[in-house]
C-alpha positions in Angstrom: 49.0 -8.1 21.5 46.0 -9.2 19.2 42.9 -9.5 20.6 41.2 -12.6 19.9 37.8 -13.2 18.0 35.8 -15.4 16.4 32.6 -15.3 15.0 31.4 -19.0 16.4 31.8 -16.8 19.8 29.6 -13.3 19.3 26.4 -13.0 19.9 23.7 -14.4 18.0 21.3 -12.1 15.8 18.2 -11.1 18.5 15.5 -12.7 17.4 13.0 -9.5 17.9 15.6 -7.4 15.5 15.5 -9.9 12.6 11.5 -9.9 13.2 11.2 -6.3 12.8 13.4 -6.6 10.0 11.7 -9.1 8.5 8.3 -7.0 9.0 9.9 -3.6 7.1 11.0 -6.0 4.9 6.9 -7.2 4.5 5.9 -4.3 4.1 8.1 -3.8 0.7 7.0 -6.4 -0.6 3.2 -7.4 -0.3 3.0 -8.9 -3.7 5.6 -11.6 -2.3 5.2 -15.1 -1.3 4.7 -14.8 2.8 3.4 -17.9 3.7 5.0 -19.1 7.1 7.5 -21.3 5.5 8.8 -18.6 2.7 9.4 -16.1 5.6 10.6 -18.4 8.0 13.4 -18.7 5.1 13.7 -15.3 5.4 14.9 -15.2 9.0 16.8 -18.5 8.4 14.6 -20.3 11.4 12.5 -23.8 10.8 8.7 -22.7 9.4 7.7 -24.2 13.2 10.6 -21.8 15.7 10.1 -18.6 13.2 6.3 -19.1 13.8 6.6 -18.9 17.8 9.2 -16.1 17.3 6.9 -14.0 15.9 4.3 -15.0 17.5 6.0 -14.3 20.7 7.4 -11.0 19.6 4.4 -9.4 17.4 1.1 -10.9 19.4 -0.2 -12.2 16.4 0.8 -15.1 14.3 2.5 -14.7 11.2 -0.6 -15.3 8.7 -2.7 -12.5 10.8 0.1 -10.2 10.7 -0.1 -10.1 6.5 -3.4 -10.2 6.3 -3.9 -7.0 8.4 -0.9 -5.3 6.7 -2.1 -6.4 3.2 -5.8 -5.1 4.6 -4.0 -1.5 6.1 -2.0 -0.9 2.6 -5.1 -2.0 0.3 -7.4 0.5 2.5 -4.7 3.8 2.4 -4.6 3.1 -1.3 -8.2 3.0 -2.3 -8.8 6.0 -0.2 -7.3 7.9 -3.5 -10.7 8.2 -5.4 -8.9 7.1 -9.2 -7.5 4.2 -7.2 -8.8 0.9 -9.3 -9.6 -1.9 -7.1 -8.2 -4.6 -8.9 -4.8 -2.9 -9.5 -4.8 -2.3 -5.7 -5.6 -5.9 -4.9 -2.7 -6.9 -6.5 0.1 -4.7 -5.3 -1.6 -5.3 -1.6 -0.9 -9.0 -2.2 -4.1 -10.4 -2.9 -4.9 -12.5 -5.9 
């Protein structure tokens, strides 16, 4: 009377979910290493598959997509007039 399971047999993680996972998950963390390879780690795909993944899912490749977030933080945050620039620089990501 036991149902049978196994976890070889469910169904894999979609890969759109673990991208817009990943991308909250960005978003938290600007200041992070987020080169292809380190969030390709992240989503537990080769650098090269997590790369066409997002590509696929987001319309932009992964490089473009931090750059624009890192752009769209660093922008909302020196709209506060005492904001300092270098201090926003960093926690937007940017060296």
């Amino acid at each position: 009377g036991q149902s049978q399971y196994s976890a070889f047999l469910a169904p894999p993680a979609s890969p759109q979910r673990t991208i817009e996972e990943l991308c909250t998950w960005m978003a938290g963390h600007l200041a992070a290493d987020l080169g292809v390879a380190a969030l390709a780690r992240q989503c537990r795909m080769s650098p090269r598959h997590f790369a066409r993944v997002f590509t696929r899912t987001k319309g932009v490749t992964p490089s473009r997509f931090v750059e624009t977030l890192r752009v769209s933080v660093a922008e909302s945050m020196l709209a506060d007039p005492s904001a300092e620039p270098k201090r926003v620089a960093s926690l937007a990501g940017f060296s």
